[in-house]
C-alpha positions as CSV (number, residue, x, y, z in Angstrom):
1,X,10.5,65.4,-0.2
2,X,9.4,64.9,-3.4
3,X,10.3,61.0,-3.7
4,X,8.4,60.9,-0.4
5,X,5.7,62.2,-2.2
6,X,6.0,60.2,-5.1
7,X,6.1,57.0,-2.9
8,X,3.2,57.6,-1.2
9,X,0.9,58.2,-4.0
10,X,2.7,55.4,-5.7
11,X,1.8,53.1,-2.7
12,X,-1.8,54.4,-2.4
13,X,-2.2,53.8,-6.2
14,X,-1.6,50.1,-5.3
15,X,-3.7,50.0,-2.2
16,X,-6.7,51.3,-4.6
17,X,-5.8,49.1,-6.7
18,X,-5.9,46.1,-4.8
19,X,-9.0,47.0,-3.1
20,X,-10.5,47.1,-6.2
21,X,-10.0,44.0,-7.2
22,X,-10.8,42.5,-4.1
23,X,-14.4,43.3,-5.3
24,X,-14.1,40.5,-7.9
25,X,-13.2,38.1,-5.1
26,X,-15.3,36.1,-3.4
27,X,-15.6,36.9,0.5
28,X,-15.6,33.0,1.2
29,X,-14.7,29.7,-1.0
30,X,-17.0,26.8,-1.6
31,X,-15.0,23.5,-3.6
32,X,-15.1,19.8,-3.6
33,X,-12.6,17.0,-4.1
34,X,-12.1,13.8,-4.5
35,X,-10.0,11.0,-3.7
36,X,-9.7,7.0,-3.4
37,X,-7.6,5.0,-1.4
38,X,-6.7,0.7,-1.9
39,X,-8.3,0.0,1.6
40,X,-11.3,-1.2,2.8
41,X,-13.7,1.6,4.4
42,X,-13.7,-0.4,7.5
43,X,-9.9,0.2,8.1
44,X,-10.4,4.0,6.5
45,X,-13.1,5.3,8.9
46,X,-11.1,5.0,12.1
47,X,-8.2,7.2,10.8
48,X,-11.1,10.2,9.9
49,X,-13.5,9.4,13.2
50,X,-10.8,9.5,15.7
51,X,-9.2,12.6,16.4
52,X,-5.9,11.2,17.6
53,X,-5.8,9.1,14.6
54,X,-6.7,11.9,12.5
55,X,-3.8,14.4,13.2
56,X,-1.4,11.5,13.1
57,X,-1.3,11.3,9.4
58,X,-3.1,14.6,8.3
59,X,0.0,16.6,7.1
60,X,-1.7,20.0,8.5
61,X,-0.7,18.5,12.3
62,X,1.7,16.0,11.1
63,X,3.8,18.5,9.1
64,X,5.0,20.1,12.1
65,X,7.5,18.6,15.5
66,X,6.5,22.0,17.8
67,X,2.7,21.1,17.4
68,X,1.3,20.3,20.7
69,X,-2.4,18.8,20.6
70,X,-5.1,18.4,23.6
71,X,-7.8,15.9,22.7
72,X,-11.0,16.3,24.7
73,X,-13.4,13.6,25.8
74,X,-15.5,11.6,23.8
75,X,-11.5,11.6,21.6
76,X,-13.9,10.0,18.6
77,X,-16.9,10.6,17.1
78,X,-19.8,13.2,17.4
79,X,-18.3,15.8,20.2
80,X,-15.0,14.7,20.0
81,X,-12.8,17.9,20.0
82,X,-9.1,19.1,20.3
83,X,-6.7,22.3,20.8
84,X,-3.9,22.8,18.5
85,X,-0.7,25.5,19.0
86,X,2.6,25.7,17.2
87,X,4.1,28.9,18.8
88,X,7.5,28.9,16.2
89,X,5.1,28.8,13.6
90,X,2.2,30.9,14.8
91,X,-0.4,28.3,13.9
92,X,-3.4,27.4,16.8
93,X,-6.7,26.8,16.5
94,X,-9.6,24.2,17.6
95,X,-11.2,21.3,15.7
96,X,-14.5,19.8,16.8
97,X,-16.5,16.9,15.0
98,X,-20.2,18.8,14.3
99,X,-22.2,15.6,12.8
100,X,-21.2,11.9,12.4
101,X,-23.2,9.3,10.5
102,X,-20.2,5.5,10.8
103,X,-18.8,5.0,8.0
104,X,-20.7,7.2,5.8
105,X,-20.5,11.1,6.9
106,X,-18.6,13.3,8.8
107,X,-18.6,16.9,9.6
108,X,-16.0,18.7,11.3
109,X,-15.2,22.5,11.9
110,X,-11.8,24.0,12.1
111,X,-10.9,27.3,13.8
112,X,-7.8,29.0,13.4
113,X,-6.4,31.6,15.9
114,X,-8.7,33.9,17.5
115,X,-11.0,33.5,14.2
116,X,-14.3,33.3,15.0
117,X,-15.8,32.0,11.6
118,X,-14.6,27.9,11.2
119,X,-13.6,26.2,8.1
120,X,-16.8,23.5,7.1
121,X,-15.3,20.2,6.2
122,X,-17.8,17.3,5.3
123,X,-16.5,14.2,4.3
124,X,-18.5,11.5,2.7
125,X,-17.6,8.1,2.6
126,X,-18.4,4.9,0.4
127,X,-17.2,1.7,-0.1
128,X,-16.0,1.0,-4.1
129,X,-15.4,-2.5,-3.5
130,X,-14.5,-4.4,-0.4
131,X,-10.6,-3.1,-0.5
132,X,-11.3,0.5,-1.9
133,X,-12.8,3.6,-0.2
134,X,-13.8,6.5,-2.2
135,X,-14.1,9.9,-0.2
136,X,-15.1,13.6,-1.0
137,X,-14.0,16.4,0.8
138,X,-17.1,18.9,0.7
139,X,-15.1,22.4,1.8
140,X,-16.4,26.0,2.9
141,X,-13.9,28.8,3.9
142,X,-14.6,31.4,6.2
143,X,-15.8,34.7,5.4
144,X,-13.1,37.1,5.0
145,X,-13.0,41.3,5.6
146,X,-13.2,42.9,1.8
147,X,-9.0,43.3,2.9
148,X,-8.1,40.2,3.5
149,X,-10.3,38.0,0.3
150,X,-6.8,37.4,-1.2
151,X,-6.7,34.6,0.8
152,X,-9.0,33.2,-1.3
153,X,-7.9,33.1,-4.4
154,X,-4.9,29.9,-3.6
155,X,-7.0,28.6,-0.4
156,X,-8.3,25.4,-2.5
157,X,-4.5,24.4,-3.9
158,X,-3.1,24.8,-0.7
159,X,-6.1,22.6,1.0
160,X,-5.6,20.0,-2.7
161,X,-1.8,20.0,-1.8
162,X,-2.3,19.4,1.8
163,X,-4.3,16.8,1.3
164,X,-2.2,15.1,-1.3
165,X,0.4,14.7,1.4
166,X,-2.0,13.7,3.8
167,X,-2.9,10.6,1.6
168,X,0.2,9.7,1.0
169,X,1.0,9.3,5.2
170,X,-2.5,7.2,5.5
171,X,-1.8,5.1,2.4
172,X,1.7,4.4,4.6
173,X,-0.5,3.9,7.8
174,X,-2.8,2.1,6.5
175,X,-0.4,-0.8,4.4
176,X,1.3,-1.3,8.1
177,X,-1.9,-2.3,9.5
178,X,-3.1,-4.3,6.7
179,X,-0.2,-6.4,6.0
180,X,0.3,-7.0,9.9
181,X,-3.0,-8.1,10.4
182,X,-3.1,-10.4,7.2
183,X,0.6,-12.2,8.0
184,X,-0.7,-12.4,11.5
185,X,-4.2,-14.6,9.9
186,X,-2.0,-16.6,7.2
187,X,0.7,-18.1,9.3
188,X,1.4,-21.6,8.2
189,X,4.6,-23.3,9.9
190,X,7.3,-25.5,9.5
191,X,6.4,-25.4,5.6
192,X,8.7,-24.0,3.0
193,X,6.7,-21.5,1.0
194,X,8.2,-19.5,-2.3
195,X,7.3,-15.6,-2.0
196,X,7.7,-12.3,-4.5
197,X,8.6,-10.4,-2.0
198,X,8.6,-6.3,-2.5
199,X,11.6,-4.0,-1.0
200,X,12.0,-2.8,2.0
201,X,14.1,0.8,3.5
202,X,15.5,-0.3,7.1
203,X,16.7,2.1,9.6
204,X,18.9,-0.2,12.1
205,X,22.2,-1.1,13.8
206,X,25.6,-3.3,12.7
207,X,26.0,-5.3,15.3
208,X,29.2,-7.8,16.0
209,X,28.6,-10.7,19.1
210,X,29.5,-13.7,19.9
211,X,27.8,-16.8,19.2
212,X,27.4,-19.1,22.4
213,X,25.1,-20.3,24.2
214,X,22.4,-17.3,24.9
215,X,24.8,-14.5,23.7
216,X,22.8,-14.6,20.1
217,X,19.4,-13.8,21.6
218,X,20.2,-11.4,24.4
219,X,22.2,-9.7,22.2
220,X,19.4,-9.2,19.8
221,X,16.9,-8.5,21.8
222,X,19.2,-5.4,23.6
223,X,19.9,-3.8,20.1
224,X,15.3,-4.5,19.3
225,X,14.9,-2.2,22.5
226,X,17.8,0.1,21.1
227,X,16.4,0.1,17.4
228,X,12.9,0.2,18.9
229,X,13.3,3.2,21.4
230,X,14.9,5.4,18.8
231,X,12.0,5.1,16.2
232,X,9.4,5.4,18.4
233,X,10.9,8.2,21.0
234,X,13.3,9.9,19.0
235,X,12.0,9.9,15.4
236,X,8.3,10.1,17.2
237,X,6.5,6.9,15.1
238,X,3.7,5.0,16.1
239,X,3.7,1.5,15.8
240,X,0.8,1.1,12.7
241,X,3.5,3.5,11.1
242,X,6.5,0.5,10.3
243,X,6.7,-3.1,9.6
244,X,7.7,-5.7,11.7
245,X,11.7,-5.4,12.6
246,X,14.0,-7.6,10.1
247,X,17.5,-9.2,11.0
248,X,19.9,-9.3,8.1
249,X,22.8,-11.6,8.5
250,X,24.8,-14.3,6.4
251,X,22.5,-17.1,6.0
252,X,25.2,-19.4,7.3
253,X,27.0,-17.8,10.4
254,X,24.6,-19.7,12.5
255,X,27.7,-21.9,12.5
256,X,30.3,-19.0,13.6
257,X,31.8,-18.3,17.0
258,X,31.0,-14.7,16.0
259,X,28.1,-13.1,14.4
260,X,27.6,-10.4,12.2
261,X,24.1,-8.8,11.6
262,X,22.0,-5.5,10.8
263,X,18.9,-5.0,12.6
264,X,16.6,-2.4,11.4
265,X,12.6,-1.3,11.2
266,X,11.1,-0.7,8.1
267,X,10.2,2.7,7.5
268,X,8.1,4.5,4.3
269,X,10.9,7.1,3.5
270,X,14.4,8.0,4.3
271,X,14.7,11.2,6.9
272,X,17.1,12.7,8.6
273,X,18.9,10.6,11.6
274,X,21.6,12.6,13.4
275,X,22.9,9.8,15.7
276,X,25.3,8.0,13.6
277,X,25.3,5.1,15.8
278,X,22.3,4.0,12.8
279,X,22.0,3.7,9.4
280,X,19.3,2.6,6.7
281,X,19.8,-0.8,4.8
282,X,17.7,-1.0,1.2
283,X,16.3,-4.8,0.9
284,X,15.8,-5.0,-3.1
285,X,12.9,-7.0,-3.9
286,X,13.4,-10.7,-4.8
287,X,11.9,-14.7,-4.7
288,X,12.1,-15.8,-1.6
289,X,12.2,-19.2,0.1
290,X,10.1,-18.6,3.2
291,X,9.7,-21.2,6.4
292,X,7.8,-19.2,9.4
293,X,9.5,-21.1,12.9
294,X,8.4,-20.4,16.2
295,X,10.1,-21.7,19.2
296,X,13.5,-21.7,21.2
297,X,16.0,-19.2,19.0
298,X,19.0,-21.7,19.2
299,X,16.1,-24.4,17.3
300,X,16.0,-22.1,13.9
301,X,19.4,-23.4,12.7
302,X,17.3,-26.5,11.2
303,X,14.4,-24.8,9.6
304,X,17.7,-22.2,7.9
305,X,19.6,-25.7,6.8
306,X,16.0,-26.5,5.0
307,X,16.2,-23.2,3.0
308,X,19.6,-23.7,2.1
309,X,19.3,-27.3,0.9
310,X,16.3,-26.0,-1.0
311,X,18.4,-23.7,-2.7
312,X,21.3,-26.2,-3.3
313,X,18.6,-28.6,-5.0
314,X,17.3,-26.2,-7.3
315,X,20.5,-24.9,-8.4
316,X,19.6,-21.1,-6.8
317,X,22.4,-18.5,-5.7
318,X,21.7,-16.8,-2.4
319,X,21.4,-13.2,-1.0
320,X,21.2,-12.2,3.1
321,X,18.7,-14.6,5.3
322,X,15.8,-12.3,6.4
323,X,14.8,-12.8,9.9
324,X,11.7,-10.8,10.4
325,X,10.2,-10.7,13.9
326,X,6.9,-11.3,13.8
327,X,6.6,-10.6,17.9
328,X,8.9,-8.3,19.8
329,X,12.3,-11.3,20.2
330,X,12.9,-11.7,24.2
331,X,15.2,-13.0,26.4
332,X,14.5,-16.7,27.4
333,X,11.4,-16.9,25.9
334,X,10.4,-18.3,22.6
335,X,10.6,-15.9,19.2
336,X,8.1,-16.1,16.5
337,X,10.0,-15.2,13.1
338,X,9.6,-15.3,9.3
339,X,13.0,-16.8,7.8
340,X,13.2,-15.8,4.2
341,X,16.2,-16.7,1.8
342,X,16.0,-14.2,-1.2
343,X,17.3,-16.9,-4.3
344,X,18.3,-16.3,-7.4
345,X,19.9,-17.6,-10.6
């Protein structure tokens, strides 16, 4: 009875305690941060204005798989609106956009659970220079019971860490839409080009078919829908989220009755893939020779002999030939692909 005793007045010491010093804490949180990003604010905007963009790449909905989201009508802008729950984690709550001036302010409000005081987000926007975006978070926490302050006192560096992550996933967003839409401007071909091109992570099939007649291509395009399916279903990304799908094979087993290749989607980051039937490929970076082709698959085999005899004349080693597909390949119809040659002495 006496350690009873003892515990109780030992745990009321530290509820006094605590309540004390919860006078020193401030019932709600006002802070502001900063942050730049390498893209033009007419690219940025849509990812903060749009609600379904938004939770794509904002790691507070992103970070979990049991999230399911209702988006309510107008889906962007002033009045757009949507209804969050996670039941395994025990996170719901609503987000509505309050105030919206394009591409310069926005004001949202975030309620979670049954809270009936919101989190005030305004973000401002401005445009650096025409490819950099400068944007401060202007953030107000809820008022909390005298009980419950301690929330306070880590709320910023948890929002500073959350949104740290969340850059990173729009940076990632972002470069896929950029470089897409500026190969998809630049196209020259039929010309051999010499590239510095960066590395690449693929997540792809090894793939073993013969080489006759339409085999090739209808082969290919069977393991695109495979490759393609499993990323977008399985592994849940959106299509501004990877690059353009890449066929790695010996640059000359054009000539082969059978032909070997990996094909594979560039993705940001390794993760977790439990279906062994795919694995990732790392593409180092390297010089390139580059001729873009568009026509009739079997027709390619000349534009490859021109890299190679480009290679021969300067005297350059050889790695893989890169067949990037700039539009989804298909059966009996004409591909549009970049072949690169990575060279080297």
């Amino acid at each position: 009875m006496r350690w009873f005793k003892f515990g109780v007045l030992a745990v009321l010491l530290l509820l006094g305690i605590y309540a004390a010093s919860m006078y020193f804490v401030e019932e709600s949180k006002t802070f502001t941060v900063e942050k730049e990003i390498s893209y033009p604010i007419e690219k940025v905007y849509p990812q903060f204005n749009n609600l379904q963009n938004f939770t794509r790449w904002n790691h507070y909905f992103s970070d979990s798989r049991n999230m399911t989201i209702d988006y309510f009508s107008p889906y962007e802008g002033q009045g757009a609106a949507l209804s969050f729950n996670d039941e395994k984690a025990g996170k719901r709550g609503d987000m509505f956009i309050r105030y919206e001036n394009p591409f310069s302010t926005l004001k949202y409000q975030l309620f979670e659970g049954k809270e009936s005081n919101p989190y005030l987000i305004n973000i401002k926007f401005k445009m650096v220079s025409p490819t950099k975006t400068k944007m401060t978070w202007f953030v107000h926490t809820p008022k909390q019971p005298w009980m419950k302050r301690s929330v306070n006192l880590w709320s910023e560096s948890d929002f500073v860490e959350n949104l740290d992550k969340s850059m990173v996933s729009l940076s990632n967003i972002l470069s896929n839409k950029v470089d897409k839409d500026q190969l998809l401007t630049s196209i020259k071909y039929d010309s051999l080009m010499v590239e510095e091109a960066e590395g690449n992570l693929l997540l792809g099939v090894n793939v073993s078919t013969p080489n006759k007649g339409d085999q090739l291509i209808k082969n290919i395009v069977l393991n695109h829908n495979k490759v393609f399916n499993f990323v977008t279903n399985d592994l849940d990304k959106r299509e501004d989220e990877f690059g353009f799908p890449v066929l790695l094979t010996d640059a000359n087993n054009y000539r082969d009755k059978e032909v070997a290749y990996f094909y594979g989607i560039p993705l940001s980051k390794r993760i977790g893939v439990s279906d062994n039937n795919f694995s990732f490929r790392t593409v180092n970076p390297s010089k390139q020779y580059v001729i873009y082709f568009q026509g009739n698959y079997k027709n390619r085999v000349r534009a490859i002999q021109e890299l190679l005899q480009r290679a021969k004349k300067d005297s350059m080693r050889y790695g893989e030939l890169q067949q990037m597909f700039i539009e989804p390949p298909q059966e009996g119809g004409d591909v549009n692909v970049k072949l690169s040659l990575p060279v080297y002495r």
